[in-house]
C-alpha positions as semicolon CSV with decimal commas, in nm:
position;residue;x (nm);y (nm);z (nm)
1;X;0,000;0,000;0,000
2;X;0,130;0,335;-0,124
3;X;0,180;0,603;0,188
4;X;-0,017;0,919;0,100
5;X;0,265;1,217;0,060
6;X;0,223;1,549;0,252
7;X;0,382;1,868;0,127
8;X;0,645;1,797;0,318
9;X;0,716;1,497;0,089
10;X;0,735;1,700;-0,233
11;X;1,079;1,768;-0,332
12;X;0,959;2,145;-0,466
13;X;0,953;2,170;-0,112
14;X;1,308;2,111;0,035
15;X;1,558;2,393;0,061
16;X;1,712;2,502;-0,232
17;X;2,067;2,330;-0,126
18;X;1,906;2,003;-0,117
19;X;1,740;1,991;-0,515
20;X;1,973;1,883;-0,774
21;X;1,994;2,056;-1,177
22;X;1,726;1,913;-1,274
23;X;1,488;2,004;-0,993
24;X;1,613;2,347;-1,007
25;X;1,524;2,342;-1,414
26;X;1,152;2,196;-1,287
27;X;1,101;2,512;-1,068
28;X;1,047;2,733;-1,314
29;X;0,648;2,779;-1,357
30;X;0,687;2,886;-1,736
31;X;0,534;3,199;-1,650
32;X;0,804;3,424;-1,863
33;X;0,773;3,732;-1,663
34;X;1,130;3,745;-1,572
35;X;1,163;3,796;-1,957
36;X;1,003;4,066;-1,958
37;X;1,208;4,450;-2,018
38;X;1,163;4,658;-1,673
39;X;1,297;5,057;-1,700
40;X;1,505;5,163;-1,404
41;X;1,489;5,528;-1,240
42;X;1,895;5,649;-1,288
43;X;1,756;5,842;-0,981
44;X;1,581;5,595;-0,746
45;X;1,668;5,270;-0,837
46;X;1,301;5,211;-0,902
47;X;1,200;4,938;-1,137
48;X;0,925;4,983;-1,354
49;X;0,769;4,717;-1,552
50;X;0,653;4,686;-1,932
51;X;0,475;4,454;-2,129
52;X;0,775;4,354;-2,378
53;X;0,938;4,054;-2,381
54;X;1,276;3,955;-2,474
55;X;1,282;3,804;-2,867
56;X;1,317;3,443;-2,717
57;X;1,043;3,420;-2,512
58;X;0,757;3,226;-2,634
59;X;0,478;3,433;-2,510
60;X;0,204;3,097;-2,559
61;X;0,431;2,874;-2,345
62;X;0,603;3,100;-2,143
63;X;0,953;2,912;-2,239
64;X;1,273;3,023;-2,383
65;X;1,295;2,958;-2,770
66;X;1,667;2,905;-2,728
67;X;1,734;2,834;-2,334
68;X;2,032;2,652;-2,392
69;X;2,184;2,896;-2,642
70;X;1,994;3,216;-2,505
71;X;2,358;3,427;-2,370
72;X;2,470;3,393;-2,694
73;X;2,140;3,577;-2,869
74;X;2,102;3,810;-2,536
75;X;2,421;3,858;-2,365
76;X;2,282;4,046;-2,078
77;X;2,003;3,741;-1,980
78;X;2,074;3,649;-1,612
79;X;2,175;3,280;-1,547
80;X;1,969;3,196;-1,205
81;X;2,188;3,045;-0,920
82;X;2,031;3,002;-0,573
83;X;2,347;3,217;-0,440
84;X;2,215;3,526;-0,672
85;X;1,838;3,525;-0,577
86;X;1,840;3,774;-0,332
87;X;2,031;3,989;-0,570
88;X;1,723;4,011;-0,823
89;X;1,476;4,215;-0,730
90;X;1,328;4,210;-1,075
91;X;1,218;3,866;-1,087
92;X;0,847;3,852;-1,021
93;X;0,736;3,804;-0,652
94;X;0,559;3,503;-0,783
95;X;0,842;3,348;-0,877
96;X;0,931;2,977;-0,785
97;X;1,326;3,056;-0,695
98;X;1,271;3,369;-0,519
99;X;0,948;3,195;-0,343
100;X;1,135;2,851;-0,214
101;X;1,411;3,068;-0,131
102;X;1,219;3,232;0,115
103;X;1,060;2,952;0,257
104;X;0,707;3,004;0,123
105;X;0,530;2,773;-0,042
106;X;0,434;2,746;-0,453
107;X;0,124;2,885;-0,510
108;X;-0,149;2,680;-0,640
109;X;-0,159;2,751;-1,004
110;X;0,256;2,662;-0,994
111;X;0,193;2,330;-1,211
112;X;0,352;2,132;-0,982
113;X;0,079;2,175;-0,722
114;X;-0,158;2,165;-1,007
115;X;-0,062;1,898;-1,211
116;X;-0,114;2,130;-1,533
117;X;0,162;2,342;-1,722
118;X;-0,135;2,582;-1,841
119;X;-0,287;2,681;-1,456
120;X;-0,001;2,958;-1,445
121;X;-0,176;3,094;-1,766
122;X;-0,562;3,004;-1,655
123;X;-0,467;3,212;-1,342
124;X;-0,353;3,514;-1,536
125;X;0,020;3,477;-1,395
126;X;0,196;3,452;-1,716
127;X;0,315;3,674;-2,022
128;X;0,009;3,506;-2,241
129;X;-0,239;3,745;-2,395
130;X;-0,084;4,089;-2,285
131;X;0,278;4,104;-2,410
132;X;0,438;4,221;-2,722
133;X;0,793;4,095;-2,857
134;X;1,083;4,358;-2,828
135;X;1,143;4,277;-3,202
136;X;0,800;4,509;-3,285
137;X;0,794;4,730;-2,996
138;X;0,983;5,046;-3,039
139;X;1,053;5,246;-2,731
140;X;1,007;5,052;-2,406
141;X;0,886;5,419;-2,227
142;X;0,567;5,364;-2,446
143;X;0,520;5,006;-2,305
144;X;0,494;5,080;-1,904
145;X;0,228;4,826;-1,738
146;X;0,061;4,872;-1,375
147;X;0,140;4,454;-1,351
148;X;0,384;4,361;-1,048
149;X;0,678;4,291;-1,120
């Protein structure tokens, strides 16, 4: 007889030290937000968000067209490490890395709680629908959003 698993049991929910590469790959929700161009006040610091995403992204799937070849297209694309997450402010509050780090829990739509890779987009959470590529935007000051970042 199969022992029920708690949320303790899921591996999404060990500390980041404890998931291997490919766990850490299986974190991301495919949401695509952290592809997204944000404008920084020279003044402030302040990041403000836009609705254009990087030429990679696949705004449908929320997935990198190129991951494994994506510095070479976009030379300024972060590569994620838990010892940078606190560093990145930018990446969306919802986001799995920044979450676990933290402690807190995925949130429901996260398809590994939901079984389903399109709940992040059913629950609005994802680029899908309100984006435009940077390849036909123009200037990103015309592009600001009110969407967290």
């Amino acid at each position: 007889m199969n022992k029920p698993t708690t949320p303790n049991d899921r591996w999404w929910n060990q500390p980041l030290s404890a998931l291997d590469a490919g766990q850490w790959e299986a974190l991301c929700d495919g949401c695509g937000r952290c592809c997204l161009h944000k404008l920084e006040d020279a003044d402030t610091g302040e990041l403000y968000p836009t609705n254009v995403a990087c030429k990679l992204l696949d705004r449908k799937h929320g997935r990198c067209t190129d991951y494994a070849n994506r510095r070479k297209w976009v030379t300024d694309c972060v590569q994620l490490s838990k010892d940078k997450l606190e560093e990145l402010e930018w990446l969306p509050v919802t986001c799995a890395y920044k979450l676990r780090a933290f402690g807190e829990p995925l949130p429901a739509w996260h398809y590994l709680e939901s079984g389903s890779r399109e709940s992040v987009h059913e629950a609005g959470m994802s680029t899908r629908g309100w984006t435009i590529s940077e390849v036909d935007a123009g200037e990103l000051e015309f592009h600001l959003t009110d969407r967290d970042l």
